[in-house]
C-alpha positions in Angstrom: -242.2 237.4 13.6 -240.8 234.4 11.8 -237.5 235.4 12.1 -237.9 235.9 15.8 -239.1 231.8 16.0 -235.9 231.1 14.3 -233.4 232.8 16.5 -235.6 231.1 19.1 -235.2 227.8 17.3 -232.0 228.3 16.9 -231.2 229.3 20.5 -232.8 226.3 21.8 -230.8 224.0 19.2 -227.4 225.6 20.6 -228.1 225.0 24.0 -229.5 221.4 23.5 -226.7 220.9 21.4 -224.2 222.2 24.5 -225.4 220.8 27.1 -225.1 216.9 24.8 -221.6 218.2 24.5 -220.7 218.6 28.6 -222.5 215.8 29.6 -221.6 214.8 33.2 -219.5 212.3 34.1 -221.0 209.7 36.1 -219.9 210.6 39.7 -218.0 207.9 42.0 -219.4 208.4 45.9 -216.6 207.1 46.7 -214.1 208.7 44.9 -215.6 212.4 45.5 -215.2 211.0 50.0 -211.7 210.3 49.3 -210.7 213.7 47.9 -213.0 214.8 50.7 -210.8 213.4 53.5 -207.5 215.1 52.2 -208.7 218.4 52.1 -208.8 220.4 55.5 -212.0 221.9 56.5 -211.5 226.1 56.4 -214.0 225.9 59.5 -213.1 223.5 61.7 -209.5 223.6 60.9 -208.8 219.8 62.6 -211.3 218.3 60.6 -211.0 216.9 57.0 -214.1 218.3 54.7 -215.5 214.8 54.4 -216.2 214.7 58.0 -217.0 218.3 59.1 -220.2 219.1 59.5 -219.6 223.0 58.6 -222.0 224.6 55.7 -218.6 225.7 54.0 -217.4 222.2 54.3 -220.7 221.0 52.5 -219.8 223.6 49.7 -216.7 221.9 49.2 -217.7 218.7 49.4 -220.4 220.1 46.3 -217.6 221.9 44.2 -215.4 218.3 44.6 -218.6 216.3 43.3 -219.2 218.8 40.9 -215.8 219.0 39.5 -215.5 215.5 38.8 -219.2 215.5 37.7 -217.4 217.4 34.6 -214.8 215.3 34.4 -211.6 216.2 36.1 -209.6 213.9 37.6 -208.9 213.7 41.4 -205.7 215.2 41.4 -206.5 218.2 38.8 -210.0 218.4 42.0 -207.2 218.5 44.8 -205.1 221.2 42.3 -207.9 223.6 42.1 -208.1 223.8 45.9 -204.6 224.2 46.7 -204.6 226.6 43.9 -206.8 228.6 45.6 -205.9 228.3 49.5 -202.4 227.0 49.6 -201.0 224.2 50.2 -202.3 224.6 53.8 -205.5 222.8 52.4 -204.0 219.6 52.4 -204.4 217.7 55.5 -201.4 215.8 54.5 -198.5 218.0 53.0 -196.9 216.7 49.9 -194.0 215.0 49.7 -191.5 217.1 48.6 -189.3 220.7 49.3 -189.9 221.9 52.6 -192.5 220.3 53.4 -190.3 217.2 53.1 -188.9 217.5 56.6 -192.3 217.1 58.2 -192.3 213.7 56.9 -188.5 212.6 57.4 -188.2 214.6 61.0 -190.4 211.7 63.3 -188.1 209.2 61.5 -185.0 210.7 62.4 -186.1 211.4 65.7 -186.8 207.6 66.3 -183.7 206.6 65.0 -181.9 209.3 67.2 -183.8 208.3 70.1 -183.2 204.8 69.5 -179.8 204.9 69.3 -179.4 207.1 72.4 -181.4 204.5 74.1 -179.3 201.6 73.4 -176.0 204.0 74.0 -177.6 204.3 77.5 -178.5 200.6 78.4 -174.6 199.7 77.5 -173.5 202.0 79.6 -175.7 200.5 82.3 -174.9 197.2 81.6 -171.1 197.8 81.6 -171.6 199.7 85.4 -173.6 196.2 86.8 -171.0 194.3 84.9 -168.0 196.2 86.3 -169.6 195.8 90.4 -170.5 192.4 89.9 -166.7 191.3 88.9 -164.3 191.2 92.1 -161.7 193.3 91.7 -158.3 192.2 91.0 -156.6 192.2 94.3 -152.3 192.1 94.4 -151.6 190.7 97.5 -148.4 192.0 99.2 -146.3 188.5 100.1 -145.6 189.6 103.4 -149.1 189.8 104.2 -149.7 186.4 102.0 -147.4 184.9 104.5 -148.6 185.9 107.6 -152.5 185.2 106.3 -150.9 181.7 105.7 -149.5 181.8 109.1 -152.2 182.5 111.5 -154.2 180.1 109.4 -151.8 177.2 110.2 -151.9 178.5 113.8 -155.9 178.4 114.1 -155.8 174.6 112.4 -152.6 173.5 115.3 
């Protein structure tokens, strides 16, 4: 019997010892909402988990809260996410391979845009220019002369 209240003793010393040993980290509301936000709800697909009011996106909000509770940091949080669904997870993609050209495509299509724009308007203005300016007329002189004659006549 005594050695039964000494395994027990001992039990409860090991587990009051281990739970002192994984003491949880002090957990920042605001922190935990941020990861929220950049993880996509597996629910409601357009959402982020920090504002979809899913139960699975209340799960994840817990396992975020939970996993810095023992002290990961946000990235290693994000990680075990997109280790577990993909990078489809992220509402944003990263910033780098093929998802690269997500990022850099609206940019180059402004800049394409922009320049075809301005390409355009030159031409335009070139067009106005071009009806706007008389064009150079070579008068014969044998017409010059008799312009210069009936005008002589009209004035005698």
């Amino acid at each position: 019997m005594t050695r039964l209240i000494v395994v027990a003793a001992w039990l409860v010393i090991a587990s009051a010892q281990t739970s002192v040993g994984q003491q949880a980290v002090p957990i920042n509301d605001r922190e935990a909402y941020e990861i929220a936000l950049q993880l996509r709800c597996v629910v409601c697909q357009n959402l982020s988990v920090a504002d979809s009011p899913s139960e699975m996106a209340q799960q994840m909000r817990a396992i975020v809260r939970e996993r810095l509770a023992m002290g990961e940091r946000p990235e290693q949080v994000i990680q075990y996410f997109v280790d577990r669904y993909g990078e489809w997870i992220l509402l944003a993609p990263r910033r780098r391979g093929f998802t690269l050209l997500v990022w850099l495509f609206p940019i180059v299509a402004v800049a394409v845009g922009l320049a075809v724009t301005g390409l355009v308007v030159a031409r335009w203005r070139r067009r106005a220019e071009a009806q706007r300016r008389p064009a150079d007329l070579t008068i014969d002189p044998a017409i010059r002369e008799r312009i210069r004659r009936e005008l002589e006549a009209e004035d005698g």
